[in-house]
Backbone as CSV, one residue per row, in Angstrom:
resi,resn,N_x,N_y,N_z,CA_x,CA_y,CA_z,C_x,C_y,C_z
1,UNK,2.494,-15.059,-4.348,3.264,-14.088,-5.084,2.304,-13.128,-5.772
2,UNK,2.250,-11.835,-5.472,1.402,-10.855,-6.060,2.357,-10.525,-6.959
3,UNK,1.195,-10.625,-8.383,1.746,-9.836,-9.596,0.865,-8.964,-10.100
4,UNK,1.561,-7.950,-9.343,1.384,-6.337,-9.134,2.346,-5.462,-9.413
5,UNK,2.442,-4.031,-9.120,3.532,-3.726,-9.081,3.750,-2.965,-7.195
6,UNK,4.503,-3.594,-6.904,4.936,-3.323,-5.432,5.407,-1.383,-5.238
7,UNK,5.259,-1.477,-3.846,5.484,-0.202,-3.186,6.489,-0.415,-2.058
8,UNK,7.801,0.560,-2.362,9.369,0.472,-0.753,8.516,1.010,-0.069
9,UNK,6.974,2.179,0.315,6.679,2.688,0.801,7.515,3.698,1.452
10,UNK,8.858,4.012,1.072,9.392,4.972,1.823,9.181,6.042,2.319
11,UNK,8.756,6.558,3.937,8.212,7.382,4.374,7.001,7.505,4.200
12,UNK,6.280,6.442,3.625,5.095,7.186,3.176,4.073,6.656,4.526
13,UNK,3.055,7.816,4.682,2.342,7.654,5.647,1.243,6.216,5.761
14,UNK,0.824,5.697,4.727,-0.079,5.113,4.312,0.165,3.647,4.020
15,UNK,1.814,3.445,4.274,2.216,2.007,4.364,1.897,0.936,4.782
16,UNK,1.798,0.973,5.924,1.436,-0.758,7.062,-0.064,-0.900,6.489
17,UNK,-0.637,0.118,5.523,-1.891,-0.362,5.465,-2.529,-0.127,3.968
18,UNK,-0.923,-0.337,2.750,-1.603,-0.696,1.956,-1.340,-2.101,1.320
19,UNK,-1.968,-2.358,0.592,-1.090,-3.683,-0.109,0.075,-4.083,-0.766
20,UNK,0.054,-3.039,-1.455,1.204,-2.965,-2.102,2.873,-2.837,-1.387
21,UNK,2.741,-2.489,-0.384,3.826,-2.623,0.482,3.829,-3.420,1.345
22,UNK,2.716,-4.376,1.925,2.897,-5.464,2.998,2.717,-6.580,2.026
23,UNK,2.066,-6.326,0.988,2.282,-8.588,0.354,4.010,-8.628,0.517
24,UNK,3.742,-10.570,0.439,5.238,-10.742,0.395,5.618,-10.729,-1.375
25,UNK,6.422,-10.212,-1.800,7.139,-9.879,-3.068,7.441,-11.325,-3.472
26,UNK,7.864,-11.573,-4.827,8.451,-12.662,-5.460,9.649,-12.705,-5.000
27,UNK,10.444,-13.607,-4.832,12.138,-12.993,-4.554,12.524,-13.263,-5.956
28,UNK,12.220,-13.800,-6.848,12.817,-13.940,-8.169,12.741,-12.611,-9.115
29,UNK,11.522,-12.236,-9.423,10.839,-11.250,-10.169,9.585,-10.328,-10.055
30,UNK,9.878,-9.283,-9.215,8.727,-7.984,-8.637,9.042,-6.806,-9.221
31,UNK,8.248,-6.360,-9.967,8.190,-4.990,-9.887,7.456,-3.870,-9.103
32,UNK,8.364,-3.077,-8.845,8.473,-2.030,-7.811,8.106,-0.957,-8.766
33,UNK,7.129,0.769,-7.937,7.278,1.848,-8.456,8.803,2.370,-8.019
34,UNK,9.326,3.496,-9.062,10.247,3.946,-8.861,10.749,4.657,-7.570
35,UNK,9.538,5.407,-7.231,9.285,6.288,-6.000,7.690,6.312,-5.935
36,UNK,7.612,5.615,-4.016,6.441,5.713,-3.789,5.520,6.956,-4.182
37,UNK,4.079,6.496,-4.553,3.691,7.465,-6.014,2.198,8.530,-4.851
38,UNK,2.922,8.648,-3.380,2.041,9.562,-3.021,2.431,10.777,-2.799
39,UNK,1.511,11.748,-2.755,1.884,13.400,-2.928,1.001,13.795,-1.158
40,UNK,1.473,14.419,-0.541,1.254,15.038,0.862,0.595,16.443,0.291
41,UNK,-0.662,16.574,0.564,-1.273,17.922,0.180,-1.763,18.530,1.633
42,UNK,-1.055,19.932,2.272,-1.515,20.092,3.182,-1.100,18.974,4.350
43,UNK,-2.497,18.850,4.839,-2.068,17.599,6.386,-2.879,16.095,5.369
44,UNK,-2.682,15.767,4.338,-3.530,14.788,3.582,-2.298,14.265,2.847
45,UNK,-2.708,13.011,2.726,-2.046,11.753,1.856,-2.596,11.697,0.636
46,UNK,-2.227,11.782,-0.472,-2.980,11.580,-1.601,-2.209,10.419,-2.302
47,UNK,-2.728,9.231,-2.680,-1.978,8.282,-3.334,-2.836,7.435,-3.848
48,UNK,-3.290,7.785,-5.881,-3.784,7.428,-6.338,-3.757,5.585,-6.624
49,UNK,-2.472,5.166,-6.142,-2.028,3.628,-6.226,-2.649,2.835,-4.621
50,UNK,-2.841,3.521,-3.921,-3.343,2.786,-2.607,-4.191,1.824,-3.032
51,UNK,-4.087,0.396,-2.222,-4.795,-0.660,-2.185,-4.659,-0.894,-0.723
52,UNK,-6.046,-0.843,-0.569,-6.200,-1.066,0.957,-5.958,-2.577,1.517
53,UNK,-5.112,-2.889,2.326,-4.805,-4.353,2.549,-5.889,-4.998,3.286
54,UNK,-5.835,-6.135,2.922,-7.610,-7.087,3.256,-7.430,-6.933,4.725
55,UNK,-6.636,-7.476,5.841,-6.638,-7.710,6.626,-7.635,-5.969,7.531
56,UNK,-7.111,-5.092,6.964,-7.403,-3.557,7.467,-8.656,-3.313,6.930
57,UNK,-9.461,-4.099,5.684,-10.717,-3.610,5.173,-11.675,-4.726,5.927
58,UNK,-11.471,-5.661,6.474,-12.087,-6.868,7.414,-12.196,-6.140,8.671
59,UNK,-11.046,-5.397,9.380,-11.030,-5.025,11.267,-11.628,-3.903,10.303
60,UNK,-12.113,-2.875,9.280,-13.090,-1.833,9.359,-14.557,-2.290,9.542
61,UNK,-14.695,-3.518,8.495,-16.023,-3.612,8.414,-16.309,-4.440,9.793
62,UNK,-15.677,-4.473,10.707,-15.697,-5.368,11.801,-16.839,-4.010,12.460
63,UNK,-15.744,-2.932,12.670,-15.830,-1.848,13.104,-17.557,-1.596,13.101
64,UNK,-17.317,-1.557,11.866,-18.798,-0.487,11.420,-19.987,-1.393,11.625
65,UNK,-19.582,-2.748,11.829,-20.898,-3.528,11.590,-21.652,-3.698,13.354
């Protein structure tokens, strides 16, 4: 149970790969942002709340190494 505050990710580009929208939630007690808290500038994602999910920062450093 992450106690965080969760992301619906709605629409947002940056979903399947942050944390905040793939942990599994409490089913008892999660808090959620109101509205996913990213702003689209141009062709760019800006979303000061991104947490990059482990599984996606492991297949990078896979990558690079």
């Amino acid at each position: 149970m992450p106690d965080i505050t969760m992301c619906d990710g709605h629409k947002c580009p940056l979903r399947f790969s942050c944390y905040r929208f793939t942990a599994i939630p409490n089913e008892f007690r999660q808090s959620y942002f109101m509205e996913p808290p990213y702003v689209m500038n141009k062709d760019e994602v800006i979303c000061n709340h991104f947490w990059e999910e482990k599984n996606k920062k492991d297949e990078n450093k896979e990558i690079l190494d």
